[in-house]
C-alpha positions in Angstrom: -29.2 -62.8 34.1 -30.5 -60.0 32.4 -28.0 -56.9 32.0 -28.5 -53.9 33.7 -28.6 -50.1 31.5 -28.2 -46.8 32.5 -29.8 -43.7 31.1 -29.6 -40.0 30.9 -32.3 -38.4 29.1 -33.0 -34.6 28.5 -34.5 -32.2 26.8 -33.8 -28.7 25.1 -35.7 -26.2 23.7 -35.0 -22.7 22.4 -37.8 -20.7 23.4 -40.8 -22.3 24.2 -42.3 -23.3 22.2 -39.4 -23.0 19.7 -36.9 -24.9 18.4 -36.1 -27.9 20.3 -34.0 -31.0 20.7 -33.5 -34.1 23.0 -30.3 -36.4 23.8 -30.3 -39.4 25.5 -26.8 -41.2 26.5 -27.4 -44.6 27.0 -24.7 -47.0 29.2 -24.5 -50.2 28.8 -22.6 -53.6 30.2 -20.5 -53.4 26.7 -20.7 -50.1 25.3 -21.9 -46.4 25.0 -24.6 -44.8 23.0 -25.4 -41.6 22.3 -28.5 -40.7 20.4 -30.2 -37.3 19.7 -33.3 -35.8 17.3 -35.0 -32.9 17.2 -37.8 -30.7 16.3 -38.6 -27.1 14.3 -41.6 -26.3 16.9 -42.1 -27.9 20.2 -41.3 -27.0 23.8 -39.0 -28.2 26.3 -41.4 -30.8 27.5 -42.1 -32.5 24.6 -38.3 -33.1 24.4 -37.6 -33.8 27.7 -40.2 -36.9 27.3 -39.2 -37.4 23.4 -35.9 -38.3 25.4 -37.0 -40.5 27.2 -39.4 -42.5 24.7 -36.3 -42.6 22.6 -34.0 -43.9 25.3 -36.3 -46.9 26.4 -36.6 -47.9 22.6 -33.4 -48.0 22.3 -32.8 -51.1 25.0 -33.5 -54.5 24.8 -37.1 -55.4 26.5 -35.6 -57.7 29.3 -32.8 -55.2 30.5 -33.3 -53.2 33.8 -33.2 -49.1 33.1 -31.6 -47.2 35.8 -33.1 -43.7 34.2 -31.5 -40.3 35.1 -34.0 -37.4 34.4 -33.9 -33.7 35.6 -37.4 -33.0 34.6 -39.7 -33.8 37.6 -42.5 -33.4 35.1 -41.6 -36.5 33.3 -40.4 -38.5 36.7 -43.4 -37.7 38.6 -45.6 -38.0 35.6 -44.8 -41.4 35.0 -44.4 -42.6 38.5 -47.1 -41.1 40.5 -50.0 -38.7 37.8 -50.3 -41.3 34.9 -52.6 -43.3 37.0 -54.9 -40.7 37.3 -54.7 -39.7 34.1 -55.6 -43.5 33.2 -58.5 -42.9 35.4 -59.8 -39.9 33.7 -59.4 -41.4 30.1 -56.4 -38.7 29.8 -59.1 -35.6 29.8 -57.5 -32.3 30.4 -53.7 -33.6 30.1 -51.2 -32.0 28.1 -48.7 -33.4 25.8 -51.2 -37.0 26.2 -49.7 -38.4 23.2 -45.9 -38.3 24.3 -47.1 -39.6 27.6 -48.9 -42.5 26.3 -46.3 -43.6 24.0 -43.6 -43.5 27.4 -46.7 -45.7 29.1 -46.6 -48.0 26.1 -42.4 -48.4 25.8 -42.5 -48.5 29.7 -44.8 -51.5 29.9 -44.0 -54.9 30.9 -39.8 -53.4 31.4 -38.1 -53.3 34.9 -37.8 -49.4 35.4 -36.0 -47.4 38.2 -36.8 -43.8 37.5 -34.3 -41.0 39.0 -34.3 -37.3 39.5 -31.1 -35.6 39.0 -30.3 -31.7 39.4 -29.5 -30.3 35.8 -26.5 -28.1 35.2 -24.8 -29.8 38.5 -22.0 -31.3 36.8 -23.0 -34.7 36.7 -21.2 -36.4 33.8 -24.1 -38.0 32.4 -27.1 -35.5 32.5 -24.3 -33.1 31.3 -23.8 -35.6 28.2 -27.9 -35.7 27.9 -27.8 -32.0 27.8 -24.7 -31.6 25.1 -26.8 -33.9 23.1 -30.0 -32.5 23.3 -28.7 -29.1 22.6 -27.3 -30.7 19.3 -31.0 -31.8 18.4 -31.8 -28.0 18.4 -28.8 -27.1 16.4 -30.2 -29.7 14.0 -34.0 -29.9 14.2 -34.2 -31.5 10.8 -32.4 -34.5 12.4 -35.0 -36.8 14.2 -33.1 -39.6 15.3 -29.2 -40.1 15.3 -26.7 -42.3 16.9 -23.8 -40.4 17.6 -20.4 -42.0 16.1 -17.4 -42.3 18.1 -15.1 -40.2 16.0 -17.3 -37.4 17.1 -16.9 -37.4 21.0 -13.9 -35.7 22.7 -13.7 -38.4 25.6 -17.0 -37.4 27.1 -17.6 -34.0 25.3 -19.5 -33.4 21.8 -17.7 -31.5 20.0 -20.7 -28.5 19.6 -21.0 -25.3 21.2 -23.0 -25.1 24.5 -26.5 -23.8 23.7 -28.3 -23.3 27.1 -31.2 -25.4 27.7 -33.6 -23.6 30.2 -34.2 -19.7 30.2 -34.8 -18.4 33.9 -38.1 -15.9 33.8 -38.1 -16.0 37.5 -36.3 -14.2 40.4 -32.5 -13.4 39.3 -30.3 -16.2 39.4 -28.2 -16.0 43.2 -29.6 -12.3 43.7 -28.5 -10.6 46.8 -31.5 -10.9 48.6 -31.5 -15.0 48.9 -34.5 -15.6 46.0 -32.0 -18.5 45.1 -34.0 -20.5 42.3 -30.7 -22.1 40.8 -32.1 -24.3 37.6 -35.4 -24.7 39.6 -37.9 -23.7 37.1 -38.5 -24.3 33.5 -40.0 -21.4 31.4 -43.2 -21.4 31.1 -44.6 -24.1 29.4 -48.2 -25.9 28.1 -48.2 -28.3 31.2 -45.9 -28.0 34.5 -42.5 -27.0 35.3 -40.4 -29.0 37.0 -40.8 -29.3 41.1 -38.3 -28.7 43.6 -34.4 -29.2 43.6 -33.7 -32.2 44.6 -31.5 -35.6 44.0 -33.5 -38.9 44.8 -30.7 -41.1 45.9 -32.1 -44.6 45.9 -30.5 -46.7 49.2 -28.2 -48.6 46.4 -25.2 -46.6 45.7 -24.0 -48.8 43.1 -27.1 -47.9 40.6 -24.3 -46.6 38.3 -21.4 -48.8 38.4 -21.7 -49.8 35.1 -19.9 -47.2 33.9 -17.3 -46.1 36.4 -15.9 -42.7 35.0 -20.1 -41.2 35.2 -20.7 -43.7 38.4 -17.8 -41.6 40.4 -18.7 -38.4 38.8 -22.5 -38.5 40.0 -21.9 -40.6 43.3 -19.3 -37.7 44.1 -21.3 -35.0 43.9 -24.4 -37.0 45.8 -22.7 -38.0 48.6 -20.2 -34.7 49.0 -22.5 -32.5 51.5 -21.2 -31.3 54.5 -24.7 -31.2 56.2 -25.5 -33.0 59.1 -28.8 -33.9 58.0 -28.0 -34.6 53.9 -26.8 -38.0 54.6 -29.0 -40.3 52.6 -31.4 -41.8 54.8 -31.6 -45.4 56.1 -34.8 -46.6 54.8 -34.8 -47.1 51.2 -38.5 -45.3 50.5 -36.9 -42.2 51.9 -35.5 -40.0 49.6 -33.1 -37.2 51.0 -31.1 -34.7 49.1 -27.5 -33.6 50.2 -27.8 -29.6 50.9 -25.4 -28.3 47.9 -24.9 -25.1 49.5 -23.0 -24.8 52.4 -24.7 -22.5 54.6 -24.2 -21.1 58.8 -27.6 -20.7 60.2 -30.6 -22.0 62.1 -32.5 -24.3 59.9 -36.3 -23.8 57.9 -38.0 -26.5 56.6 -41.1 -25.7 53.7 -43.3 -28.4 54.5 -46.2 -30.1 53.3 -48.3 -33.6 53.6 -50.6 -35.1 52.0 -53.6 -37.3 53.9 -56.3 -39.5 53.1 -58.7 -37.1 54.5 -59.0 -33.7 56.6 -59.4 -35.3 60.3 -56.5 -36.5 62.3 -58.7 -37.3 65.5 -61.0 -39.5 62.6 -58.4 -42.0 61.9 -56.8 -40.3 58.7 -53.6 -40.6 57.8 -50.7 -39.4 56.3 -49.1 -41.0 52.9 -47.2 -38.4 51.9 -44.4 -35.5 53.2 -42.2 -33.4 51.2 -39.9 -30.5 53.3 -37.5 -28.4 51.2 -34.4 -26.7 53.2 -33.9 -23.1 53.7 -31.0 -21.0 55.8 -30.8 -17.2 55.5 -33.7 -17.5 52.7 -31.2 -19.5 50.7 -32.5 -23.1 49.3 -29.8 -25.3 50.4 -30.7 -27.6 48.1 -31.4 -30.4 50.7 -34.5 -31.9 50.8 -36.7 -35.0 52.3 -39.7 -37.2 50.1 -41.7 -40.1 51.9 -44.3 -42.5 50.5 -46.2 -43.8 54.0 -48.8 -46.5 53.4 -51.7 -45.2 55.2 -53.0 -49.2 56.5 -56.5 -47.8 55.1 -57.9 -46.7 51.7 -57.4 -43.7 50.3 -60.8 -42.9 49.6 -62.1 -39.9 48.0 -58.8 -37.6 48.3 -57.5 -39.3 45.4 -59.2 -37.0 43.6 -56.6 -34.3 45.2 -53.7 -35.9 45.5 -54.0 -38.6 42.8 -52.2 -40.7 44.9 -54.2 -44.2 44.6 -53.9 -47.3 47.2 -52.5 -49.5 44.2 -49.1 -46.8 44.7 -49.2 -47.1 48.4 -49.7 -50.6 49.0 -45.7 -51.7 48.8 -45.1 -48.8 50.6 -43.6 -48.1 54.5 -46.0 -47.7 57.0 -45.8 -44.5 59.1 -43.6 -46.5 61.9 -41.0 -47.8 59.9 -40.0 -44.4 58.9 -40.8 -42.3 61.9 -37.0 -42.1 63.3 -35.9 -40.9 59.8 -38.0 -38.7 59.5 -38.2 -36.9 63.1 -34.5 -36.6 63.1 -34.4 -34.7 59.9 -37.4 -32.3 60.8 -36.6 -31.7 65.0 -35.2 -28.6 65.5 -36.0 -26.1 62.6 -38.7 -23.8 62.1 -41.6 -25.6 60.1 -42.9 -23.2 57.6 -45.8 -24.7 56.3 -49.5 -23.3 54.7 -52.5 -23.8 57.1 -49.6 -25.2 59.3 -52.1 -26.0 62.2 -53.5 -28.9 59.8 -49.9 -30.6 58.7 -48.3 -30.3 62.8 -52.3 -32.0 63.8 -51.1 -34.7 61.6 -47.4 -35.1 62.0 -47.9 -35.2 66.3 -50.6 -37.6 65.4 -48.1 -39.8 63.6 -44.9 -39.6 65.7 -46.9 -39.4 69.1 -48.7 -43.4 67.3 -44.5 -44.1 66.6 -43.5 -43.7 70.0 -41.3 -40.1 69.4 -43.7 -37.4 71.2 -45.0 -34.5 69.5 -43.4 -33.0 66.6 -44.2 -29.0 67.4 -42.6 -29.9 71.0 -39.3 -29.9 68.9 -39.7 -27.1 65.8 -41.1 -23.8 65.7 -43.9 -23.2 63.6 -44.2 -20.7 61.0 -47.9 -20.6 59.4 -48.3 -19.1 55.9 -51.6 -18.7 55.6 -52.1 -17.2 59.1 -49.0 -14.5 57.5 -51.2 -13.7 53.9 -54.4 -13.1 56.2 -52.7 -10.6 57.9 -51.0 -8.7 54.9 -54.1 -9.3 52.8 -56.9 -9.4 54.6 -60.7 -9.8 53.2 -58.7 -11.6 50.0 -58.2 -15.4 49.0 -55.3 -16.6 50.6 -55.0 -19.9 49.4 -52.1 -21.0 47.9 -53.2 -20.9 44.3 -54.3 -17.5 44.8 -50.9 -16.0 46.6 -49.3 -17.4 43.5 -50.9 -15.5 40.8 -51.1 -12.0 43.7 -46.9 -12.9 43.6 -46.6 -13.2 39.6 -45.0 -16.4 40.8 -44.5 -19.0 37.2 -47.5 -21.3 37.6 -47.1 -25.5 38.2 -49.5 -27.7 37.2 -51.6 -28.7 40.0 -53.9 -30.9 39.0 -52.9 -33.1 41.7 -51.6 -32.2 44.5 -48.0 -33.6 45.9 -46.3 -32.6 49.3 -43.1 -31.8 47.7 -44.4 -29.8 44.4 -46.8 -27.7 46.9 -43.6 -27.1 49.4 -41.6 -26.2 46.8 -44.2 -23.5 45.3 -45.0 -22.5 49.1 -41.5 -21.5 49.3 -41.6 -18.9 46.2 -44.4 -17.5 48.1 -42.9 -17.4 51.4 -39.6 -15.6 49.8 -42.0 -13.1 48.3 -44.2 -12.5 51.0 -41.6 -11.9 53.3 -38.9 -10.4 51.0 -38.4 -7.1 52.5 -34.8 -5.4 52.4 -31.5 -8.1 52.6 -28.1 -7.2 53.2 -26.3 -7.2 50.0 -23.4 -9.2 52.1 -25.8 -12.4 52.5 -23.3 -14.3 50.7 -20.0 -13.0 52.0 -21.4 -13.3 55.4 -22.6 -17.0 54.9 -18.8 -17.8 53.3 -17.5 -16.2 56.3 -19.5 -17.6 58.9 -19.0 -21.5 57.4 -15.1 -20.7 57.8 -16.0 -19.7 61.6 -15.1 -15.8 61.0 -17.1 -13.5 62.6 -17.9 -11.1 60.2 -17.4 -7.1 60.7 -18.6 -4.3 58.3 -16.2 -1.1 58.4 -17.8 1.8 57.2 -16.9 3.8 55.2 -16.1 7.3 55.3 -15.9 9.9 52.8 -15.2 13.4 53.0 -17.6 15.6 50.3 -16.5 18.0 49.1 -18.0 21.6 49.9 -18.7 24.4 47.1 -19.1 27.4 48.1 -21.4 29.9 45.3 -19.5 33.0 42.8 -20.0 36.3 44.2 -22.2 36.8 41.0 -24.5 34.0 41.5 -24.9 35.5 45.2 -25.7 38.5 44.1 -28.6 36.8 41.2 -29.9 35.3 44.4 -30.3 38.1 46.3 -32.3 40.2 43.5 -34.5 37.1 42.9 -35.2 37.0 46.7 -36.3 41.2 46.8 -38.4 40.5 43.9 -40.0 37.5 45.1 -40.9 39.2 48.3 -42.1 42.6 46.1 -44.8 40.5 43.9 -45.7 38.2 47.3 -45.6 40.8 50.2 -43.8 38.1 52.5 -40.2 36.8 51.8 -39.5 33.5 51.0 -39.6 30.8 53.3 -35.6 29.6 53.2 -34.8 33.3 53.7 -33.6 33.9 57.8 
């Protein structure tokens, strides 16, 4: 049988483009690798996918890789874009020789392909990132193996350089922009999409190394959250909340179709929702592939989502249950909402489960823009650049990437004065406290004027009203 290898890749770059350097640990059936290179001039997604060309090369042909990435760019890239790209003969694409060399070490190998939340304290994306931060500390270096005499059980001995520079809303602000490691500076293609952790329905992905297996699996499977508990079917991906917050749910929400008219017989092959309470991201999150049982037709060109992708995947009914229970009962937020609930009652009414915005309240965010910017574009493209919010690639389209952006803009459309006390109040409310503000009171001090400055007052006031012929207006 053929062994089974598990990677973290990852990429660092110091400004961007600047100095840059990638890591990749490597775990195999008998041993441990560490490898890391880097670069004088690049950007932090050239690494991120150096990492990863590097860390297939690395292993035998016939092994299965069990990869561990926290750039969405590169997972989604090679997953679900490059077979558009393909289609276009690679016009317009960024970076096209780093993704065609992945393509060509990816071919003909048994691939799983994870997204892991960076900076989470996962064992192993936190050794990916130790080593890639050593490929910027050494840029001359292009490819090195780490040697055992130089780990400290599962620390390098280097200092911490930090990977990723926020240029986005403050990092746990007060007023609940939380965009914890969710974006990637600015860079020549994409930024990575939404927070999320695609647990796969095996749970033993990672046994081959037991210290980072418990590590990881830990931190996956710790959410208190009702509905973070990975899903039943093994096409949908759900994300454990990581921040334990009291309040009614909101779901960002987004789908992707193979056309514009539910009563036509269109369908839907892809949703993405992202979780929000008290205009915090919780961190949870649900991703479904549907096979539509018809062709995709012409909206590949938008969503780049072909019928090839689709064809192994679960068709609407199979998933239905999974899906409704995750969604029923929060407040969909969602851009031209009317056109995703047409679809989603459409879907669940076919499945058996009644209509969707029976269950959910219904926030529209286009209907919201129109009214605060009327006469003006309002699509989501254009509230991003009104907003100053960074820029994704959107050359195609994807449910979770466009909820994830929608919920920037809904944050900043609606970001009007916060209590500073979010957080306490949240901390208080998850230990069931009911939270009381006491106010304060202070006693100013009063000070009373010097007979002289009295008496300077009253000569300016005569010879005000001399020069004026009326008296000033404070005087009674």
């Amino acid at each position: 049988m053929s062994q089974t290898i598990t990677l973290y890749v990852d990429g660092a770059c110091k400004g961007n483009p600047g100095l840059g350097g990638w890591g990749a640990y490597i775990i195999t059936e008998q041993a441990e690798h560490k490898l890391y290179g880097g670069e004088a001039n690049t950007t932090n997604n050239r690494m991120e996918l150096t990492a990863a060309i590097e860390g297939i090369s690395f292993c035998p042909q016939h092994a299965k890789l069990i990869i561990w990435t926290d750039s969405n760019y590169v997972k989604q890239g090679i997953t679900e874009w490059i077979h558009g790209w393909k289609k276009k003969n690679w016009k317009d694409v960024k970076n096209p020789d780093l993704w065609q060399q992945l393509d060509q070490v990816c071919a003909d190998r048994n691939i799983e392909w994870n997204w892991i939340k960076g900076h989470a304290g996962h064992a192993g994306n936190e050794m990916a990132d130790q080593l890639a931060n050593l490929g910027v500390q050494q840029p001359d270096k292009q490819h090195i193996v780490v040697p055992e005499s130089e780990w400290i059980g599962h620390q390098l001995s280097t200092p911490e350089t930090k990977k990723k520079s926020e240029n986005d809303w403050l990092l746990d602000d007060p007023f609940g922009f939380d965009m914890t490691d969710t974006h990637e500076p600015e860079d020549d293609f994409s930024q990575d999409l939404p927070e999320q952790i695609q647990v796969e329905s095996d749970a033993t992905i990672l046994a081959s190394d037991a210290t980072v297996a418990n590590s990881a699996e830990q931190d996956i499977i710790s959410s208190d959250s009702a509905q973070s508990t990975t899903a039943a079917h093994p096409h949908v991906v759900t994300t454990p909340a990581t921040l334990n917050i009291q309040g009614p749910r909101q779901l960002i929400l987004d789908t992707e179709t193979t056309g514009f008219y539910f009563q036509d017989s269109d369908r839907i092959i892809e949703v993405g929702a992202i979780e929000m309470i008290n205009r915090k991201l919780t961190g949870s999150s649900i991703h479904i592939y549907i096979n539509p049982e018809k062709p995709v037709g012409e909206s590949e060109n938008i969503h780049g989502i072909s019928d090839d992708f689709l064809k192994d995947k679960p068709k609407y009914a199979e998933i239905a249950d999974v899906l409704f229970e995750y969604l029923k009962g929060a407040e969909i937020i969602a851009h031209n909402a009317s056109f995703d609930m047409n679809f989603l009652d459409m879907e669940f009414k076919r499945a058996g489960l009644g209509r969707l915005s029976e269950v959910c309240e219904v926030t529209d965010t286009l209907a919201l823009a129109k009214s605060k910017h009327p006469g003006q574009k309002n699509s989501l493209d254009a509230l991003v650049r009104r907003y100053d919010i960074p820029a994704r690639d959107r050359t195609f389209h994807g449910a979770l990437l466009d909820a994830e952006i929608l919920s920037d803009v809904y944050l900043a459309m609606t970001g009007g004065q916060v209590s500073f006390d979010m957080d306490a109040l949240s901390q208080h409310e998850s230990h069931g406290q009911q939270n009381s503000r006491q106010r304060v009171q202070v006693d100013l001090p009063i000070i009373f004027p010097e007979p002289e400055e009295l008496e300077r007052h009253e000569t300016w006031v005569k010879q005000f009203e001399e020069k004026h012929g009326k008296p000033c207006f404070f005087v009674k």
